[in-house]
KOLDO-519974 format. One record per residue: residue in one letter; x, y, z of N, C-alpha, C, O, CB in turn. Coordinates in steps of 0.1 Angstrom, whole numbers, plus 5000, padded with zeros to 4 digits. Glycine has a CB too. Layout:
<zabas>
<"A"; <X; Y; Z>; <X; Y; Z>; <X; Y; Z>; <X; Y; Z>; <X; Y; Z>>
...
</zabas>
This chain:
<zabas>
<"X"; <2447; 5684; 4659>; <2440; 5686; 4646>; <2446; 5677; 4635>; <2458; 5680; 4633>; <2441; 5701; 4642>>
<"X"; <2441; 5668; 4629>; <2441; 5655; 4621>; <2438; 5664; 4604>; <2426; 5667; 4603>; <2425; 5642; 4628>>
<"X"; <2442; 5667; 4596>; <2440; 5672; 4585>; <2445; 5662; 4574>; <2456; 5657; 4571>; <2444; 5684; 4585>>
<"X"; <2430; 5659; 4567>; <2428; 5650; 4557>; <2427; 5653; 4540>; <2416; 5652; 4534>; <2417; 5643; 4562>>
<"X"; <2434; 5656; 4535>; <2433; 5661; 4522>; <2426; 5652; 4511>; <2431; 5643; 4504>; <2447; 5664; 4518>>
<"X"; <2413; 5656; 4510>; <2403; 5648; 4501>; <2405; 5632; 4499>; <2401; 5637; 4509>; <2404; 5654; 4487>>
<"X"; <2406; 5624; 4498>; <2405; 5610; 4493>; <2411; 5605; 4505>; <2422; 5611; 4509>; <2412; 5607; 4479>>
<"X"; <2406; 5594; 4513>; <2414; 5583; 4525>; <2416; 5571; 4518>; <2406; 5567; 4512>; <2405; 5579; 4540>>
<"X"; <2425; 5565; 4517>; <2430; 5555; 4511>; <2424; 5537; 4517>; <2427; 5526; 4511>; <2446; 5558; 4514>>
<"X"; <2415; 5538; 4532>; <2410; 5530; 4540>; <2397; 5531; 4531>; <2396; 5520; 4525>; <2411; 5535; 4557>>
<"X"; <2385; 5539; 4528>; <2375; 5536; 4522>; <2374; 5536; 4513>; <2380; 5544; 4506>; <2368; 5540; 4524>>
<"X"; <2368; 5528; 4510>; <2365; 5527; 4493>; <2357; 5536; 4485>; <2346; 5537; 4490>; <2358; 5514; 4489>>
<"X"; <2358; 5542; 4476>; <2347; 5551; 4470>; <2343; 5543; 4457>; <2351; 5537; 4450>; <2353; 5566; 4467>>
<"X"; <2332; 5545; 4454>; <2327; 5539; 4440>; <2335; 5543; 4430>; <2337; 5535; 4421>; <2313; 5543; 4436>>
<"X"; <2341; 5554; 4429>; <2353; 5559; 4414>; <2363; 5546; 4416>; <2366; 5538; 4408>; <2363; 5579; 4416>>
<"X"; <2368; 5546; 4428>; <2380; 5531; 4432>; <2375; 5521; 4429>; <2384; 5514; 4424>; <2383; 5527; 4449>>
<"X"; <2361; 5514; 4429>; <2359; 5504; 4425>; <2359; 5502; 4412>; <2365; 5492; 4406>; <2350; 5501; 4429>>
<"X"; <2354; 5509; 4408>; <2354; 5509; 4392>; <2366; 5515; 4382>; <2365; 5514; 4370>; <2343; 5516; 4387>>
<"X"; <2376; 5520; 4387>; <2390; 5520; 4381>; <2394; 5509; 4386>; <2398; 5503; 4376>; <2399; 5530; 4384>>
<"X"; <2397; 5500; 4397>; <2397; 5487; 4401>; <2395; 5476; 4391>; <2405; 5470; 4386>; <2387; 5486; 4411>>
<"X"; <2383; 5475; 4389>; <2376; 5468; 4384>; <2384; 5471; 4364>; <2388; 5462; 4357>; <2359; 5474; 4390>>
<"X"; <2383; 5481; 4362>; <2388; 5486; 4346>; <2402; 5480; 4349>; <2406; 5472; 4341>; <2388; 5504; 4340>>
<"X"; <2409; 5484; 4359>; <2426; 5478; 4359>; <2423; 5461; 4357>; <2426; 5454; 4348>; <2436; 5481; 4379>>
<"X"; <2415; 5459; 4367>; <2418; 5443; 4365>; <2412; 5435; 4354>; <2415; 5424; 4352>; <2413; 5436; 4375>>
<"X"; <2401; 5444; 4345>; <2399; 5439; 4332>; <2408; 5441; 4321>; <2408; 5432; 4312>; <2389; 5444; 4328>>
<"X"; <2417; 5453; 4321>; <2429; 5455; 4311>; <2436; 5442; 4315>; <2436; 5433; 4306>; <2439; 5470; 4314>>
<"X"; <2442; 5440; 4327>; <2454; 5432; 4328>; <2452; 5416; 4327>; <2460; 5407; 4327>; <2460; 5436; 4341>>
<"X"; <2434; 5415; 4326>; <2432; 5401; 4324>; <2434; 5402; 4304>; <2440; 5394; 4298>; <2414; 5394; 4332>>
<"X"; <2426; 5414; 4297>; <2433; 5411; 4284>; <2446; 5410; 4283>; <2451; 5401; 4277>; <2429; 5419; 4275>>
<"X"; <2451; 5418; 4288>; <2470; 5417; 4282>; <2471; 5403; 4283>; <2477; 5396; 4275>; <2485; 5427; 4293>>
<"X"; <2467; 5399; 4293>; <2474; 5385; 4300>; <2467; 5375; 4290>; <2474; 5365; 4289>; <2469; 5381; 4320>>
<"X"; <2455; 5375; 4281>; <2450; 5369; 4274>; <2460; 5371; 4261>; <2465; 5361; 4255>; <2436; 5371; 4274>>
<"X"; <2462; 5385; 4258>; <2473; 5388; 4247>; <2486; 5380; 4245>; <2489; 5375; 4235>; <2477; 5402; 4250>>
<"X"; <2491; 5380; 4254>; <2504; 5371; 4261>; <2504; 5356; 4257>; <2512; 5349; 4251>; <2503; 5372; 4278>>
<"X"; <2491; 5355; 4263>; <2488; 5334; 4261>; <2491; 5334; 4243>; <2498; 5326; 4237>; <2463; 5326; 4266>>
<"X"; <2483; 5346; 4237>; <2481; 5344; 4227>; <2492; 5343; 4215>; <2492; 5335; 4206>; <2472; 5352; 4226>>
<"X"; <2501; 5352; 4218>; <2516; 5357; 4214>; <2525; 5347; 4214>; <2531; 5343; 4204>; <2523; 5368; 4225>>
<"X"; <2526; 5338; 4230>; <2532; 5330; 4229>; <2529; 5316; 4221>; <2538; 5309; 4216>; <2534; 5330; 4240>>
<"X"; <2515; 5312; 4220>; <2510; 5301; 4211>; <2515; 5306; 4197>; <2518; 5296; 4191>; <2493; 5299; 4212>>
<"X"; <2516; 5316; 4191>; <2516; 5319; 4181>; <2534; 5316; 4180>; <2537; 5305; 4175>; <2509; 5332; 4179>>
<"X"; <2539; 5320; 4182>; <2553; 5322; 4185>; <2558; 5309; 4186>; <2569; 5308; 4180>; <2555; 5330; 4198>>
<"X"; <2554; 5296; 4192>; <2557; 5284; 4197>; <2555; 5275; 4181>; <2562; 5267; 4175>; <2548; 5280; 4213>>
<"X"; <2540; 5282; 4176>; <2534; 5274; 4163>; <2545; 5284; 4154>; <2552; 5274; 4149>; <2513; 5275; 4158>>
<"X"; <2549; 5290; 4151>; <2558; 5296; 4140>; <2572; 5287; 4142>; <2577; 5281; 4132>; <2561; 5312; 4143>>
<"X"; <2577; 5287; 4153>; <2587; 5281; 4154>; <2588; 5270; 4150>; <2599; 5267; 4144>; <2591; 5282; 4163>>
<"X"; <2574; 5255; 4154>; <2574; 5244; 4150>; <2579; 5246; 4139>; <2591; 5244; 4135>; <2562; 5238; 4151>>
<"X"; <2568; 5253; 4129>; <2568; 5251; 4114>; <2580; 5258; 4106>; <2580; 5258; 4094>; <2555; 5255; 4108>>
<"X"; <2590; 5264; 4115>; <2606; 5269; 4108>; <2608; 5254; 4107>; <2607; 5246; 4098>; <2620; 5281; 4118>>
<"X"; <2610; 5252; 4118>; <2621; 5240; 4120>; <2617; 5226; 4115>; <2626; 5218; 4113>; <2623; 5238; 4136>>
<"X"; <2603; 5223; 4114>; <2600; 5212; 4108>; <2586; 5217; 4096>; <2574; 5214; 4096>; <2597; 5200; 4121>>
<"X"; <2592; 5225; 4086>; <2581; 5231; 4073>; <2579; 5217; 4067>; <2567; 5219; 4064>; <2589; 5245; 4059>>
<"X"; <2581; 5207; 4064>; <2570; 5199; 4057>; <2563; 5189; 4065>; <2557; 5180; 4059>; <2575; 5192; 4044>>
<"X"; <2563; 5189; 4076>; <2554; 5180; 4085>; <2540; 5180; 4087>; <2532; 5172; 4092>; <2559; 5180; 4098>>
<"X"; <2536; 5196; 4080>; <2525; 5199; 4087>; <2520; 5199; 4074>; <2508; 5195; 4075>; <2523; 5212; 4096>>
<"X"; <2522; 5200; 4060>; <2522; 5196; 4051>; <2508; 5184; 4052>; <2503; 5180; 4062>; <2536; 5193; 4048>>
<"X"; <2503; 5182; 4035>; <2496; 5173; 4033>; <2500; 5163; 4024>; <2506; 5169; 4015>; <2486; 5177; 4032>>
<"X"; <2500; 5152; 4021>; <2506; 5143; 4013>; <2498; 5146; 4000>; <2505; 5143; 3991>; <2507; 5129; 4019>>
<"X"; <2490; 5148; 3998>; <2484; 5153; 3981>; <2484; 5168; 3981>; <2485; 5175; 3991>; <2466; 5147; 3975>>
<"X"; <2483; 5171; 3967>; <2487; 5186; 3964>; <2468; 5187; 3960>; <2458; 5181; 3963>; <2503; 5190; 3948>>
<"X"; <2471; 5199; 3950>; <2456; 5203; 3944>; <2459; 5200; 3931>; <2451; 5203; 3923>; <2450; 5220; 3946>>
<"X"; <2471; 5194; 3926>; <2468; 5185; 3910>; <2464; 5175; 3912>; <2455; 5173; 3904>; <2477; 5181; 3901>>
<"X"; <2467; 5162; 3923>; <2458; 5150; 3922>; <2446; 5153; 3921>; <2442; 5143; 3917>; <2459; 5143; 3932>>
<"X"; <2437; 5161; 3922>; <2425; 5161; 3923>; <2421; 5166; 3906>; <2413; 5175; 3908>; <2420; 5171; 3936>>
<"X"; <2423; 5166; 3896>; <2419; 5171; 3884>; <2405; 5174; 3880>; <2397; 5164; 3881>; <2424; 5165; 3876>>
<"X"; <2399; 5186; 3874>; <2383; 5182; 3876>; <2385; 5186; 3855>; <2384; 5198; 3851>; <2368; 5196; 3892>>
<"X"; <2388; 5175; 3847>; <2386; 5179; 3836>; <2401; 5190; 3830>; <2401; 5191; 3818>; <2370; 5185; 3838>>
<"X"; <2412; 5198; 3836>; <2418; 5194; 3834>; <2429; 5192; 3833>; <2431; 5191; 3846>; <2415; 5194; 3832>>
<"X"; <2440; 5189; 3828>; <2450; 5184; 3825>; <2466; 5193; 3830>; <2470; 5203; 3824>; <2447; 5183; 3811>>
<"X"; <2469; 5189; 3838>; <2482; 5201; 3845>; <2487; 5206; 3838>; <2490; 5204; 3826>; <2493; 5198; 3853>>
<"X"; <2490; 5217; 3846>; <2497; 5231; 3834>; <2486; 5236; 3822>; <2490; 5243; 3813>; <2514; 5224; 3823>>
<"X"; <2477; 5232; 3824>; <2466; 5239; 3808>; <2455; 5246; 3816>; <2445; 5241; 3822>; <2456; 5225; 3796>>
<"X"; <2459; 5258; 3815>; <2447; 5266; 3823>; <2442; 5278; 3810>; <2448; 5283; 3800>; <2456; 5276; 3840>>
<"X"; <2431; 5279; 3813>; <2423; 5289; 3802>; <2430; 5303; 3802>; <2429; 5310; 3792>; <2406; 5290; 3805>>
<"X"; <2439; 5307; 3819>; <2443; 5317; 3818>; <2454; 5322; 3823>; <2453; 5320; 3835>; <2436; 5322; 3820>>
<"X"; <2469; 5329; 3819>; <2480; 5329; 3833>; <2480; 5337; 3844>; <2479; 5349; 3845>; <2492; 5331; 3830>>
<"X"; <2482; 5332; 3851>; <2489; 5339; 3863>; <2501; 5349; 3864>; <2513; 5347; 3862>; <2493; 5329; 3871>>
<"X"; <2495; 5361; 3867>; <2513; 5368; 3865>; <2519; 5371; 3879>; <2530; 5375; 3880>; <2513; 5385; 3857>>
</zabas>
């Protein structure tokens, strides 16, 4: 006498496929999370170590539209 206590681990049941299927969709996001973490992580670090490279060689005063630096109608606090 062979006694099998609900679920056999040899057939597949449709609930298995589709927790399957949800596992391997979680772990392809994390794994997308990860790519993402580390790009971020790699571009932070560039720009500690080299902060004015990424920089642009004109500011937003070369561009004057009328007028005159430092004369603004209103301040900034």
């Amino acid at each position: 006498p062979n006694l099998q206590l609900g679920l056999s681990l040899s057939a597949p049941s449709p609930m298995n496929n589709v927790s399957s299927f949800a596992q391997r969709t979680a772990f392809a996001f994390v794994g997308l999370l990860m790519l993402f973490l580390v790009f971020l992580l790699v571009r932070c670090f560039r720009i500690l170590l080299d902060p004015y490279s990424r920089m642009p060689a004109s500011s937003w005063t070369d561009h004057k539209e009328g007028l005159e630096r430092g004369q603004f109608d209103y301040a900034l606090v």
